[in-house]
N, CA, C and O of each residue as an XYZ file, in Angstrom:
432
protein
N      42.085    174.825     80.356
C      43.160    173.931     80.729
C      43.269    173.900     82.261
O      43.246    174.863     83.028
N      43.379    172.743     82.515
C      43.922    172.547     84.517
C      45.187    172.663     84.870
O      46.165    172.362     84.186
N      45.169    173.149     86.062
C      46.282    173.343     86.821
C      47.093    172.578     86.603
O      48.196    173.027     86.290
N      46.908    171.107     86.673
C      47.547    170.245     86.423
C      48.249    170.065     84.776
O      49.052    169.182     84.476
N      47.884    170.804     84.125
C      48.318    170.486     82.597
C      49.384    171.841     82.301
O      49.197    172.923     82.858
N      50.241    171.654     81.574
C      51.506    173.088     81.738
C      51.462    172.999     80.502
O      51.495    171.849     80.065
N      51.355    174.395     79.268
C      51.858    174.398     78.243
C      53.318    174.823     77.995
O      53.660    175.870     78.544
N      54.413    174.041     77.103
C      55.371    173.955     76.784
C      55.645    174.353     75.481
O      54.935    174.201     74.487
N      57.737    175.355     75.657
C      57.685    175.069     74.674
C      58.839    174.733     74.548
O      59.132    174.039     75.521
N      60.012    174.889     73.600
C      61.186    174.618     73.677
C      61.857    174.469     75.215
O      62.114    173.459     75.870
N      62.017    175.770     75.487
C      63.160    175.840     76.570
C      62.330    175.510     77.834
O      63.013    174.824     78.595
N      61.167    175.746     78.293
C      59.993    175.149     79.322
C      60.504    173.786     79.133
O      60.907    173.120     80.087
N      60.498    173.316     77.808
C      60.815    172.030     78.259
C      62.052    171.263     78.661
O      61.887    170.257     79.352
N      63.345    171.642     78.287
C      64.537    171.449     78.684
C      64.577    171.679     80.252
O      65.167    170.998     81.091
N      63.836    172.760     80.428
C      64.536    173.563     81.766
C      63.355    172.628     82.821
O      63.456    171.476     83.242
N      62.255    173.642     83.021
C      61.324    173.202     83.708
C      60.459    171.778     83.967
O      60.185    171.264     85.051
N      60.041    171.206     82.298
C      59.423    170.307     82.714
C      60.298    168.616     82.816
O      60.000    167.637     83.500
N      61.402    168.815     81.865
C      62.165    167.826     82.238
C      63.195    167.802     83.449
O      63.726    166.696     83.548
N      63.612    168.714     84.385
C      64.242    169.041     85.323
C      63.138    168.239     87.010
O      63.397    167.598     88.028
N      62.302    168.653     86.546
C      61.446    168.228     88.104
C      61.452    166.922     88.498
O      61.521    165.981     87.707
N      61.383    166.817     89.705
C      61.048    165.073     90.374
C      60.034    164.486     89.903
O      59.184    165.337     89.641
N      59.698    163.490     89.667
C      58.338    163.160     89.589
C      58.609    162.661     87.458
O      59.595    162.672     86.722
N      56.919    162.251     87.225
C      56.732    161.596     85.993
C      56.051    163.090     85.167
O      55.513    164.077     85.669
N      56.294    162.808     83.966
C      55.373    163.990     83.226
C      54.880    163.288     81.512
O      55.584    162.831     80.612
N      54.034    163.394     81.576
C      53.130    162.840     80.196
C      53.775    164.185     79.284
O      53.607    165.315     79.743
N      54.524    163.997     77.963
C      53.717    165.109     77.179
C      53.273    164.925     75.816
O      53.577    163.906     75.195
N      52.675    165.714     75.386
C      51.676    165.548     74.030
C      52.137    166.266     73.017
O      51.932    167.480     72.980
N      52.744    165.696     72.163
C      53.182    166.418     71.026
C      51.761    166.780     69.909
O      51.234    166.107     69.023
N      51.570    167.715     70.277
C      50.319    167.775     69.189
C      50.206    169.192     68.186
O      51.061    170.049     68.411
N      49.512    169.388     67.436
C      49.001    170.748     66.966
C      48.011    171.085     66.616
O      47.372    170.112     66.216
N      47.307    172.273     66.507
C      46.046    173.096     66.570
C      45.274    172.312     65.350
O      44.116    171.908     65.456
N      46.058    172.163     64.213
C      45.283    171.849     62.741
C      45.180    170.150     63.085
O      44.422    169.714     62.219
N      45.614    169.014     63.970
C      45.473    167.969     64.104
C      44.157    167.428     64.634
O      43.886    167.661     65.812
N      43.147    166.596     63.741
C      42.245    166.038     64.248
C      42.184    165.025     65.501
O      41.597    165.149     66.576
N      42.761    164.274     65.142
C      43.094    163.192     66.301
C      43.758    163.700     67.680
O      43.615    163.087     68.738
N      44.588    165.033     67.531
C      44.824    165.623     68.650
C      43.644    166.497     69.576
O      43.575    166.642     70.797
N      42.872    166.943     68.622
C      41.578    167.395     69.498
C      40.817    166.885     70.291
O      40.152    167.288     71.246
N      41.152    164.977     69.283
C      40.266    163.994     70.173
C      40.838    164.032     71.495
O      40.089    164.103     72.470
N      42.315    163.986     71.651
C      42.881    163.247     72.702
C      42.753    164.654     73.852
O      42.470    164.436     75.030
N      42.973    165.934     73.392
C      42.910    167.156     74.131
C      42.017    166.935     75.144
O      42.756    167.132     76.109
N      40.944    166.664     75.603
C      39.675    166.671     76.349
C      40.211    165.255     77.271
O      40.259    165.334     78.498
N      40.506    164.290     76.728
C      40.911    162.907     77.845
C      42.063    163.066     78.550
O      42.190    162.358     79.549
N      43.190    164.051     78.188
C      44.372    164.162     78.530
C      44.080    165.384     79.708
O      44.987    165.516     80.530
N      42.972    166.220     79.843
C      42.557    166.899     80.310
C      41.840    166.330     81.953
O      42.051    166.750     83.091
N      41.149    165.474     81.562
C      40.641    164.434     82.797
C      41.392    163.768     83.283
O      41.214    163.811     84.501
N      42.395    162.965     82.951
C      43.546    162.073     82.966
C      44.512    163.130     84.108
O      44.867    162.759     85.227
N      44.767    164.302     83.587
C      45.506    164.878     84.739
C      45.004    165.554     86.405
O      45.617    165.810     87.441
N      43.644    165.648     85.981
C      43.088    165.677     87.102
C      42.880    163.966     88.143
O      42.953    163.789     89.359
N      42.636    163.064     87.109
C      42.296    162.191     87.716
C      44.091    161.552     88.640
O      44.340    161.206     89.795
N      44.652    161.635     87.803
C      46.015    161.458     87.934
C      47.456    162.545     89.009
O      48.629    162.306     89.294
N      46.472    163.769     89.308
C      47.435    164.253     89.988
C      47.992    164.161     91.034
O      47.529    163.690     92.072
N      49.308    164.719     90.806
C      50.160    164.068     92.323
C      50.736    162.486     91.968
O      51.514    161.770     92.598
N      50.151    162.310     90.940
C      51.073    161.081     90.060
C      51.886    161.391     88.603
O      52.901    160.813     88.214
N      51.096    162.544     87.866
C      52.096    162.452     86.819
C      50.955    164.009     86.070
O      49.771    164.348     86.049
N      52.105    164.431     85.646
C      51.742    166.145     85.402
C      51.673    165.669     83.810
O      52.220    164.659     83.369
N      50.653    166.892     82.823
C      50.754    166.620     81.485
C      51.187    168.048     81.265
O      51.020    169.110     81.864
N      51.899    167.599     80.015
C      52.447    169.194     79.393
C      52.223    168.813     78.152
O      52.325    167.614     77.893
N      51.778    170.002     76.846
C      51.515    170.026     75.656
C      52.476    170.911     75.351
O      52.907    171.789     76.099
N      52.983    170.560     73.691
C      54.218    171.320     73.116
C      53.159    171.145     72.040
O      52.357    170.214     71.965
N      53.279    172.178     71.220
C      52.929    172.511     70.009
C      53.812    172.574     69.091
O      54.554    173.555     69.127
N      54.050    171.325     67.743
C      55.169    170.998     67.705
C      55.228    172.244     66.182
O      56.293    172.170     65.569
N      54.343    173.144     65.692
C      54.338    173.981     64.996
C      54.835    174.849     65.539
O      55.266    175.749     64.819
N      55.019    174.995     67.165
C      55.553    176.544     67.523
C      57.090    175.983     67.419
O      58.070    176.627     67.044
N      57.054    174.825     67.782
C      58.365    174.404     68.574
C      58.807    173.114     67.694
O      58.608    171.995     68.166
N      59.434    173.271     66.357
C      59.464    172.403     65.556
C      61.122    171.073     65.816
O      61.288    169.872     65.607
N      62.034    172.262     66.381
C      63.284    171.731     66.704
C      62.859    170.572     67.383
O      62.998    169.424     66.961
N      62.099    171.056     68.931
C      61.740    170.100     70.090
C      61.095    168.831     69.641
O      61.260    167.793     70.283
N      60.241    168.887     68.375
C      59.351    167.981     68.149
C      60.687    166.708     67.346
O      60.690    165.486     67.495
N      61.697    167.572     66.510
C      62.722    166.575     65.629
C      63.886    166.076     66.389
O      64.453    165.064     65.978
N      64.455    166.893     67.837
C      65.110    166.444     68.902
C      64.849    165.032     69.647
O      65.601    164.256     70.237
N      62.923    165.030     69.261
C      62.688    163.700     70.613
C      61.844    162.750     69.400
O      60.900    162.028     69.720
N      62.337    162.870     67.970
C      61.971    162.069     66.759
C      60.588    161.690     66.661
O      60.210    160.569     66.320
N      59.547    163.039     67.092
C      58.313    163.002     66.455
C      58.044    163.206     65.169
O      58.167    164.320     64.660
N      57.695    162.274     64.586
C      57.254    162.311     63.151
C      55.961    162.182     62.958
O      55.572    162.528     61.843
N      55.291    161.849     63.589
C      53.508    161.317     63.938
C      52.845    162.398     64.948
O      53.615    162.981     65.712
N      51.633    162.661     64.989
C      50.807    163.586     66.033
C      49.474    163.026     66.029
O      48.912    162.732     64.974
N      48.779    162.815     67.523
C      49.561    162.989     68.505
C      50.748    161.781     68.970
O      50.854    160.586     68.696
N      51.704    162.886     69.948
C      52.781    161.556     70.118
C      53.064    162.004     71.795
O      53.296    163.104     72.297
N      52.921    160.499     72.454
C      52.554    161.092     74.037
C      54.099    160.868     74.304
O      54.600    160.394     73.285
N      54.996    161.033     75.271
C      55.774    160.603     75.818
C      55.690    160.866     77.593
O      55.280    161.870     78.176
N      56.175    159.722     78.115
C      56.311    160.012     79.421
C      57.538    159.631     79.993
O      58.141    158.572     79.818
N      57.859    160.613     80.709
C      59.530    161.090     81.452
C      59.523    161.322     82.634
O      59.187    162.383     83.160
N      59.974    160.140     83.270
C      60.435    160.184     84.540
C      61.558    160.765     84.890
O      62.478    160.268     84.239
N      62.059    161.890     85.883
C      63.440    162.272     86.043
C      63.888    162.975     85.216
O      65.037    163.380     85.389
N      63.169    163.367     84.047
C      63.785    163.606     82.771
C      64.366    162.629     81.558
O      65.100    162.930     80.617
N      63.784    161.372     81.910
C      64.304    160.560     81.105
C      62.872    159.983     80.407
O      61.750    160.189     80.870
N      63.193    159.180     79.133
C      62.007    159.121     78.137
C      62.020    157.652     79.007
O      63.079    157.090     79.287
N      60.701    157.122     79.385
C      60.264    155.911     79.876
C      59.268    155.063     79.101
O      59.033    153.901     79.432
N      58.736    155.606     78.156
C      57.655    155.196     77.614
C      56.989    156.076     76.484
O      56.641    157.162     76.947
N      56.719    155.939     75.197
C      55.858    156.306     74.796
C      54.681    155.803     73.627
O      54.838    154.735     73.035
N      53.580    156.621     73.383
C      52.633    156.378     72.159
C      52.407    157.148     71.607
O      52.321    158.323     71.963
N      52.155    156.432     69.978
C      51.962    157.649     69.240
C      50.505    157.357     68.713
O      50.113    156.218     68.970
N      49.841    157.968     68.193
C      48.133    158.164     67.698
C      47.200    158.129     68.966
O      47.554    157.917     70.126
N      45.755    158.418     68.430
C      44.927    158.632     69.226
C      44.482    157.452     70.103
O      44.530    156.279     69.733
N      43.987    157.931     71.459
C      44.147    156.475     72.171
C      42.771    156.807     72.764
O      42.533    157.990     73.005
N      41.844    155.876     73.020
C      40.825    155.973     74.116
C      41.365    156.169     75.275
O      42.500    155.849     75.629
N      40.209    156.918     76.120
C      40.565    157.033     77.877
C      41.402    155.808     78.026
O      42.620    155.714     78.178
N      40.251    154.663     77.929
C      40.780    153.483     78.934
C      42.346    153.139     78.336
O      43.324    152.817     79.011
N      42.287    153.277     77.146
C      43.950    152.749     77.060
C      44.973    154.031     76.967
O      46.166    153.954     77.261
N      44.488    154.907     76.630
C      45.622    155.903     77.867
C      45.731    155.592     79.034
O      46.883    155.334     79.383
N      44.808    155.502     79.932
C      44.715    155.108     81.509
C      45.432    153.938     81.673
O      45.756    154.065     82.854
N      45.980    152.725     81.258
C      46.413    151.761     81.131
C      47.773    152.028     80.434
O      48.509    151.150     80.884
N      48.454    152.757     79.604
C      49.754    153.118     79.562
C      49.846    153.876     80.597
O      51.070    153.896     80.727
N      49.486    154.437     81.326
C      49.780    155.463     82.504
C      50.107    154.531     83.698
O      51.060    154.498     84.477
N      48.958    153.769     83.566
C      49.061    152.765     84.839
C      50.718    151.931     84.457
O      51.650    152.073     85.249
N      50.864    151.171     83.292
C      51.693    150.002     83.060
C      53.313    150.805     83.217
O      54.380    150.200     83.119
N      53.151    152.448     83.508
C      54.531    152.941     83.075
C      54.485    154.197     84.548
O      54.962    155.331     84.590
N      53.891    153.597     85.376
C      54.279    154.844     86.513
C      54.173    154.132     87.576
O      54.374    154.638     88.680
């Protein structure tokens, strides 16, 4: 995992990753999810390619089941991105680079 990518869980996310300036992608995903493995590796490049524009954080919504029914994930993976701490945008299922890269672009 890169510098740029923070794993989350409950309270990381209340406190830390929704508290900061700036945009943050995160990925509701889990270990047993196929389609999340896909996206694991692009979301990985995406924050390198992207840093200093928008940080990614992963919640594992098996560790952290409250967090996942608080922000009404019912689907995995489910991206959201939060500016300020506020929900600005999100998608749910597996996405190619280019159209991840293109919700990133259309929402930051």
């Amino acid at each position: 995992m890169s510098e740029n990518t923070i794993m989350l869980d409950g309270a990381s996310m209340e406190g830390d990753a929704l508290r900061q300036q700036g945009t943050i992608l995160v990925d509701f995903w889990a270990p047993w999810c196929g389609p999340c493995r896909m996206v694991a590796p692009v979301l990985e490049q995406l924050a390198g390619e992207y840093a200093g524009k928008v940080k990614i954080g992963k919640i594992n919504i098996d560790e952290n089941p409250e967090t996942a029914a608080q922000y009404g994930v019912s689907s995995i993976p489910t991206m959201i991105l939060f500016r300020e701490g506020k929900e600005i945008a999100r998608s749910i299922g597996a996405l190619p680079k280019p159209a991840l890269k293109e919700f990133l672009d259309q929402n930051i």
